[in-house]
Backbone bond lengths (Angstrom), bond angles and torsions (degrees), N, CA, C in turn:
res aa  C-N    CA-C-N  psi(-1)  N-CA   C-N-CA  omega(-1)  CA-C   N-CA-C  phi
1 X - - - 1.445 - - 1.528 108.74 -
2 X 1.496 114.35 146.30 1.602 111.96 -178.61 1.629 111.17 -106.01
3 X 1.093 101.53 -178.42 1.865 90.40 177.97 1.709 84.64 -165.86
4 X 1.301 82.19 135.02 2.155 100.59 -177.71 0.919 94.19 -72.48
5 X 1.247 128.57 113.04 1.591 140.63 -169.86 2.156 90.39 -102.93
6 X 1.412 103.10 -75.49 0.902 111.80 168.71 1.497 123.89 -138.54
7 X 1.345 135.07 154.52 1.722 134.34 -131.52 1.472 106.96 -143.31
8 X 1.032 117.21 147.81 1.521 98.59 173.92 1.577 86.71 -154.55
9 X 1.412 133.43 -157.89 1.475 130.28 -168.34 1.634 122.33 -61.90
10 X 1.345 104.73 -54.49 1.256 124.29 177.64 1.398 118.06 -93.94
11 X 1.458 130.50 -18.03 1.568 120.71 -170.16 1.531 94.41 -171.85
12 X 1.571 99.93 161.60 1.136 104.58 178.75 1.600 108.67 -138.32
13 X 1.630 114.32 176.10 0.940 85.86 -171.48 1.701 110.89 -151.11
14 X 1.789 112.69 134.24 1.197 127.45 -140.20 1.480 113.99 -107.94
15 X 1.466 114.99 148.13 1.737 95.54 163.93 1.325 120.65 -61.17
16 X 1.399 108.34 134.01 1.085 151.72 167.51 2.081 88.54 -14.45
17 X 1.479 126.03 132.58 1.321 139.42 169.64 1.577 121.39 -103.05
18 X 1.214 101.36 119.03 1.829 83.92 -165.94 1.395 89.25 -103.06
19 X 0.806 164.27 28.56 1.679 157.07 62.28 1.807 107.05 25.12
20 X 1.382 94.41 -55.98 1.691 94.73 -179.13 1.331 131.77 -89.18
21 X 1.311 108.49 35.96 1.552 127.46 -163.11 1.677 92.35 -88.72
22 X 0.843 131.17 -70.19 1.793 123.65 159.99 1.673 115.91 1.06
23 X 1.569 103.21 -66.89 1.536 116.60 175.49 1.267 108.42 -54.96
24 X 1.573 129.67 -62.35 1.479 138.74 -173.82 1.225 84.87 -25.26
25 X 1.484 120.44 -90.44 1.203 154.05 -111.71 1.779 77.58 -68.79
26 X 0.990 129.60 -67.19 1.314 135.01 -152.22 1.216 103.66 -64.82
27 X 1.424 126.99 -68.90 1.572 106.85 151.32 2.098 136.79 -11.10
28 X 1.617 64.42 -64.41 1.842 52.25 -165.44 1.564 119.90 -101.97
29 X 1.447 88.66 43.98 1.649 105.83 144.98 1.424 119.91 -126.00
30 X 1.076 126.38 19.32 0.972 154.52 -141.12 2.162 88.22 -111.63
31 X 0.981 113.72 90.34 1.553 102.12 -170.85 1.404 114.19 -60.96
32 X 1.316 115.96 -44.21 1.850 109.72 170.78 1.630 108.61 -36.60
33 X 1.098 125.16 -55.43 1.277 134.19 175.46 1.626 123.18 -57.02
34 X 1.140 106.34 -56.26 1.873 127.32 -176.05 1.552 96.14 -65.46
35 X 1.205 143.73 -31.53 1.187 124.39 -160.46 1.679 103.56 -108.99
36 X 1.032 101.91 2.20 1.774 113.33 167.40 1.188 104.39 -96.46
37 X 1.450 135.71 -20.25 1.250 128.34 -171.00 1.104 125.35 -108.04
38 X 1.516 97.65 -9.16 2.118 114.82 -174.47 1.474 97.87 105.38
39 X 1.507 142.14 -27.53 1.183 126.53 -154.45 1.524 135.47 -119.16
40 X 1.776 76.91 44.39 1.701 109.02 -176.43 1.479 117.31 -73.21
41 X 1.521 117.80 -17.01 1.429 143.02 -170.56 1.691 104.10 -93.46
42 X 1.618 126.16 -7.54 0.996 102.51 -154.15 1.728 92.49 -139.63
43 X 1.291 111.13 143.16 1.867 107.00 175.42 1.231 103.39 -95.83
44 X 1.260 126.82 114.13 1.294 149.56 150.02 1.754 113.88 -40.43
45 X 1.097 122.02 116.70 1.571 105.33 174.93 1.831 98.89 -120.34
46 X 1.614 96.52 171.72 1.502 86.69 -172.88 1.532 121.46 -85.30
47 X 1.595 107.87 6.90 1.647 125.95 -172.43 1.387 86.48 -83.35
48 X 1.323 110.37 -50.31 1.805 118.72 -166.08 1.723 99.04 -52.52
49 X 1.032 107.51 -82.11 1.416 123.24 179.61 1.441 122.34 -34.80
50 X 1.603 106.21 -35.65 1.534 93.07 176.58 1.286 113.47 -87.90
51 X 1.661 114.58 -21.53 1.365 112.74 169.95 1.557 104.81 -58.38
52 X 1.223 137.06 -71.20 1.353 136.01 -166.13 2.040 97.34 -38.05
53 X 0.978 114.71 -57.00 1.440 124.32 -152.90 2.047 92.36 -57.55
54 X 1.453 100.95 -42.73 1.683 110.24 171.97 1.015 127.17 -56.79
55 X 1.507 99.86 -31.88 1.603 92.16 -171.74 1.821 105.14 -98.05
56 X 1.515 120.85 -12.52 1.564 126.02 163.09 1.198 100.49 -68.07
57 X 0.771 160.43 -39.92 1.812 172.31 -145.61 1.399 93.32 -87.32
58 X 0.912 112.01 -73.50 1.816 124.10 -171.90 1.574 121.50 -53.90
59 X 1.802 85.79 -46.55 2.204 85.08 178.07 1.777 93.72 -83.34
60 X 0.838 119.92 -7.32 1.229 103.19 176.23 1.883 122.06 83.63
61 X 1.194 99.57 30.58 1.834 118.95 -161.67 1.323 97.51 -58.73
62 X 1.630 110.94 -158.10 1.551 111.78 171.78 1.554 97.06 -136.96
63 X 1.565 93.67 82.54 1.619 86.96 -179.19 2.256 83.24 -126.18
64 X 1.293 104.93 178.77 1.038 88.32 -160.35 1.712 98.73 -176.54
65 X 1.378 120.40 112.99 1.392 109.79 163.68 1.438 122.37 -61.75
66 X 1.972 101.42 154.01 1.739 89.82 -179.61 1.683 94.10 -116.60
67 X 1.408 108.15 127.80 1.220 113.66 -175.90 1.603 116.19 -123.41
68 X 1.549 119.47 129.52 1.328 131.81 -148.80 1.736 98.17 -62.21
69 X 1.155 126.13 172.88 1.680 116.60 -177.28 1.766 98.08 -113.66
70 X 1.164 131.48 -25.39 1.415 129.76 -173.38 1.582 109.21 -62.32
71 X 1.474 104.77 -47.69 1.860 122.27 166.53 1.285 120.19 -106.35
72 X 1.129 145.40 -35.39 1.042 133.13 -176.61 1.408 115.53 89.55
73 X 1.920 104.52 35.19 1.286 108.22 -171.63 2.070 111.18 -110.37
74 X 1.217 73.77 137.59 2.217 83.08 -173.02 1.614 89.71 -61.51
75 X 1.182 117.76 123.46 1.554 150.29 154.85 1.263 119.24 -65.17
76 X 1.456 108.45 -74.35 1.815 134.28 159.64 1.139 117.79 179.87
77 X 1.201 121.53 -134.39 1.342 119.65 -149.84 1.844 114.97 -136.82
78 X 0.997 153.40 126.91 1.246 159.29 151.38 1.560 129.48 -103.59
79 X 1.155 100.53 132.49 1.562 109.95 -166.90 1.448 113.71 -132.03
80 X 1.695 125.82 162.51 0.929 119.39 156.89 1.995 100.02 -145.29
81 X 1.269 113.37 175.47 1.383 112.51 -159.99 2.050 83.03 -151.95
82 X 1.010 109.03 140.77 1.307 141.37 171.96 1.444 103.24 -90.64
83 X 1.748 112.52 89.14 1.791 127.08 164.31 1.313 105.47 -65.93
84 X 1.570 135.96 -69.59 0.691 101.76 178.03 1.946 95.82 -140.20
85 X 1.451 101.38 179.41 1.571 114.39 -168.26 1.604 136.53 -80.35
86 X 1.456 76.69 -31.27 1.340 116.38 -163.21 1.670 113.01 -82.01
87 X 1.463 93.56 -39.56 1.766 107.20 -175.16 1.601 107.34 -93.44
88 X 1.723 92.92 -25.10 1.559 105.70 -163.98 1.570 111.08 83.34
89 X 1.129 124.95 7.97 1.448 113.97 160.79 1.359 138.93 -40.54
90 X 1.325 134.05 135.17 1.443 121.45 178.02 1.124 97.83 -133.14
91 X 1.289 108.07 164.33 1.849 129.73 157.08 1.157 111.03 -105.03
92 X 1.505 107.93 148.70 1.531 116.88 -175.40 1.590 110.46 -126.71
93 X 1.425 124.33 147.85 1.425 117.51 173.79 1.315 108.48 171.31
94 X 1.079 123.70 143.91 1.705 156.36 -150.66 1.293 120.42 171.48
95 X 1.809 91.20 179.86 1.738 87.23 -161.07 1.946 86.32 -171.36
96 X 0.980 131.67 150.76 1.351 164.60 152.16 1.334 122.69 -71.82
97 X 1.053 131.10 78.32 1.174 136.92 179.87 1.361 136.60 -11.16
98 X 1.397 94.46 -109.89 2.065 120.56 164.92 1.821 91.97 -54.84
99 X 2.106 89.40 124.92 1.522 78.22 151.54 1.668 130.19 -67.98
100 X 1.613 137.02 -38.05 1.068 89.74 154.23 1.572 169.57 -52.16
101 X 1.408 102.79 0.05 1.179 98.54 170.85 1.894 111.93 -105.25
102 X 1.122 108.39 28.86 1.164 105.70 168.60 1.623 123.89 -117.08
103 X 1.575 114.36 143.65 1.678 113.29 -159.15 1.225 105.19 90.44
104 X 1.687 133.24 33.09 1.267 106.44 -169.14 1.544 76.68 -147.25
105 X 1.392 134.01 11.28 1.707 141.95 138.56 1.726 90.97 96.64
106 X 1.305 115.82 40.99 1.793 123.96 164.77 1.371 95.90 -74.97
107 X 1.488 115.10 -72.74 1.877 115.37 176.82 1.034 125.60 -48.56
108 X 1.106 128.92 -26.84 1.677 139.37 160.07 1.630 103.58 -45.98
109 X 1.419 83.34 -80.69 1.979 89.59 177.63 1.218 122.57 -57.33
110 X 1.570 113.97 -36.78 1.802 91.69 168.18 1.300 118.61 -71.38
111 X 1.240 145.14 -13.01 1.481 155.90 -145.57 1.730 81.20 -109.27
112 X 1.352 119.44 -55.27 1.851 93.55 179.02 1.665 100.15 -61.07
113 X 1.030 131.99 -24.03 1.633 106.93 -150.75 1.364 117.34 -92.35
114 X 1.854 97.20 -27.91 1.485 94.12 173.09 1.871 118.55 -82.27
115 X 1.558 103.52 -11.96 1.431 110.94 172.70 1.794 103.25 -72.58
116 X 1.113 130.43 -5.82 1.531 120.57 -169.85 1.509 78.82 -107.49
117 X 1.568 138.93 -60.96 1.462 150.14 176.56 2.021 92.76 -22.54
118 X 1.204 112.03 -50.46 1.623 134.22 -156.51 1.662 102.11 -70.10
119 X 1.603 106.62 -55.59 1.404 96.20 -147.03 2.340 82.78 -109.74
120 X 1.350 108.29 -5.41 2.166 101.49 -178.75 1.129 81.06 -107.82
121 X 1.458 137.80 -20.91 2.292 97.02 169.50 1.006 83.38 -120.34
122 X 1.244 132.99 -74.38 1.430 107.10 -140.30 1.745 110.66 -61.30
123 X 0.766 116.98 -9.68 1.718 122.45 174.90 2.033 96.44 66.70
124 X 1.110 95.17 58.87 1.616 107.40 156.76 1.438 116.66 -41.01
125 X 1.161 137.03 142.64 1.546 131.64 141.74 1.569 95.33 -78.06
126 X 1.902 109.40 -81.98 1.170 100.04 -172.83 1.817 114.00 -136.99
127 X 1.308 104.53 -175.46 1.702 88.86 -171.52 1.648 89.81 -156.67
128 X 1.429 115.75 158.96 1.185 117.09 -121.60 1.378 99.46 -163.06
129 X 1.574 140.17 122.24 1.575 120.31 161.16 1.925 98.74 -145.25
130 X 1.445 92.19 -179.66 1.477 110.03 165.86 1.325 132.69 -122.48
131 X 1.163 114.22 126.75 1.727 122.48 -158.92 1.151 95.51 -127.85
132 X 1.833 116.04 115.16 1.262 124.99 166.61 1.423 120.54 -32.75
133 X 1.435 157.07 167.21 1.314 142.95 146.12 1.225 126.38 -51.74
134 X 1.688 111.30 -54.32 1.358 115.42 -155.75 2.002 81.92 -72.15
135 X 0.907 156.85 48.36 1.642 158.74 163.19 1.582 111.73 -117.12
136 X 1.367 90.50 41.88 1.353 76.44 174.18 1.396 135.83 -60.56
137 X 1.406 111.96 -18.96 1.814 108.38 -178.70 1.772 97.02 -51.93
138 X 1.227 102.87 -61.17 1.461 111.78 -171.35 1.064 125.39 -52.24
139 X 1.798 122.20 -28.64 1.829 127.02 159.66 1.472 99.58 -51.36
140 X 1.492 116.46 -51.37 1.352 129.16 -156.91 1.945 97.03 -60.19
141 X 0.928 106.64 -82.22 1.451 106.39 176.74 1.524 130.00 -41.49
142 X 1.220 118.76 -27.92 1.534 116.32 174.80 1.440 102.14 -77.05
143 X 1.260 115.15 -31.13 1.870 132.49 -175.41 2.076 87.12 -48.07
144 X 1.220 78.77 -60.18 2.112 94.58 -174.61 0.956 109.82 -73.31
145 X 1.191 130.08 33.87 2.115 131.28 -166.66 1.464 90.42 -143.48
146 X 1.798 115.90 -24.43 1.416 108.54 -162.95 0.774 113.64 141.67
147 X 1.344 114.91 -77.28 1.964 140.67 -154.94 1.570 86.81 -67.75
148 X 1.753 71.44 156.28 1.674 91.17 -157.19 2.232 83.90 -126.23
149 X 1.283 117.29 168.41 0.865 153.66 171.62 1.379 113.12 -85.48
150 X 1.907 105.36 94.28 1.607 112.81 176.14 1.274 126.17 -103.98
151 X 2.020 107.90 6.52 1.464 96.09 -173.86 1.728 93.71 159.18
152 X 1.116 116.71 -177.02 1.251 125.25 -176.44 1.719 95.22 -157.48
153 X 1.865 86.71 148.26 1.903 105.32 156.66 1.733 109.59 -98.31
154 X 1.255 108.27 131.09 1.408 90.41 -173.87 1.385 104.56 -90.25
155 X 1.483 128.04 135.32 1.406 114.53 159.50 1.289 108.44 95.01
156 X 1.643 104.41 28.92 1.593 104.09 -167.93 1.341 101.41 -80.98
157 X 1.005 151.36 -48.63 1.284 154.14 -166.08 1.527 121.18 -131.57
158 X 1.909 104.24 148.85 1.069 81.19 -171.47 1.203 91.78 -147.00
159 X 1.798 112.78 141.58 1.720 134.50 -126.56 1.434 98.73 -164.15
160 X 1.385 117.26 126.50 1.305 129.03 168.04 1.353 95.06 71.54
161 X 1.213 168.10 69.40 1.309 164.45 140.28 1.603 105.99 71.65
162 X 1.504 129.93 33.82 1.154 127.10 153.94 1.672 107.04 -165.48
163 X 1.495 103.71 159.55 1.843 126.03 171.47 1.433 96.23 -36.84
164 X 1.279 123.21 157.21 1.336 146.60 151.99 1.680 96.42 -147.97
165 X 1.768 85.20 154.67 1.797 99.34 -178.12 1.759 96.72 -102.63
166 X 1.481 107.70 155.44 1.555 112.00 -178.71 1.517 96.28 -124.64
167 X 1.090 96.40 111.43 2.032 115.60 -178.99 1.623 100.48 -93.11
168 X 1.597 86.20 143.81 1.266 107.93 -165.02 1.594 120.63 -110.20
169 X 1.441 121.58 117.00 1.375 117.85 -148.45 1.637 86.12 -103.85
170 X 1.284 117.81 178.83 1.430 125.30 -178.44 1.752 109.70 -171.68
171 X 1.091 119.37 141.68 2.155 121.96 168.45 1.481 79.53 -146.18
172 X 1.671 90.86 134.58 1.667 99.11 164.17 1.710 87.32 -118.43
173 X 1.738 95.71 -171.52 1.221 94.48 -154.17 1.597 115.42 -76.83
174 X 1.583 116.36 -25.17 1.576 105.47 -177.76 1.356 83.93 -67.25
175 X 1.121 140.86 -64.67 1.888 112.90 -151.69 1.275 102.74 -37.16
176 X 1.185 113.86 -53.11 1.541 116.73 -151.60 2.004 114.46 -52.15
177 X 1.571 90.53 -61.54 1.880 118.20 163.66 1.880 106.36 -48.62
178 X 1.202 127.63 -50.66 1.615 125.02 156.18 1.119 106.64 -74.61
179 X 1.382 146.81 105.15 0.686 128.70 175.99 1.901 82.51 160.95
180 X 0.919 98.72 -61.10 1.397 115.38 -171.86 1.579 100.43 -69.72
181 X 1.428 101.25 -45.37 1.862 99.56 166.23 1.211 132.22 -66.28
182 X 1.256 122.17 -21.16 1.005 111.51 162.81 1.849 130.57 -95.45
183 X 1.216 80.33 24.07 1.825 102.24 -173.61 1.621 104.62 -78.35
């Protein structure tokens, strides 16, 4: 079952269903998917997955399926994790499931909603992730979420029989609050 946690035009977005540990699983073995996410190296099983999904459920994190509003169908998943407390830093990261539903600006829109979720409750300073290169849909869309491009690891990973660099996107909170004003 979902619950409109928080909503935006097209989807909204719910705690995390461990009911939908089946789907995870299929996803993210799913190599179109796994190798955008880092977790092309690793077999996902559905014991694994539903445990992980149990134990986010339980501490109560901010991870969160994004589910379309016309059906009420699970898309994927968006998260953020509290680095550190003190500064208010976060990490951000998600992913879109079914390739059809990807390119069709769901990750776009969930990526604004949990960044407004990020910086009007949780009172974010700033939030922060890493996006392989060769991903470009996903440079492309955080580009359209906001976040801007502060740097790169070179040689972070290494996929298909060579290095790739994992660039590092970032919105702290005045961008975010300007940004919104001039909206």
């Amino acid at each position: 079952m979902y619950y409109k946690k928080y909503e935006s035009e097209r989807i909204y977005l719910s705690p995390m269903c461990v009911e939908d540990y089946s789907t995870y699983t299929r996803w993210l073995n799913d190599e179109t998917l796994a190798r955008g996410i880092g977790n092309f190296n690793k077999n996902i099983t559905e014991e694994n997955e539903k445990e992980w999904i149990e134990n986010v459920c339980k501490k109560g994190e901010y991870n969160f399926g994004i589910i379309r509003k016309e059906d009420d169908v699970l898309l994927g998943t968006y998260g953020i994790d509290e680095e550190n407390s003190v500064s208010r830093r976060f990490h951000v990261g998600g992913f879109i499931g079914d390739a059809e539903n990807r390119g069709k600006g769901y990750g776009t829109e969930a990526l604004k909603l949990i960044t407004k979720y990020a910086f009007e409750i949780l009172n974010a300073e700033s939030i922060f992730s890493g996006i392989y290169a060769f991903n470009e849909c996903s440079i492309k869309s955080a580009k359209k979420a906001g976040y801007r491009e502060a740097g790169k690891y070179r040689n972070a990973v290494f996929y298909n029989g060579k290095y790739h660099d994992e660039i590092c996107i970032e919105m702290i909170k005045e961008d975010y609050f300007n940004a919104k004003k001039q909206a």
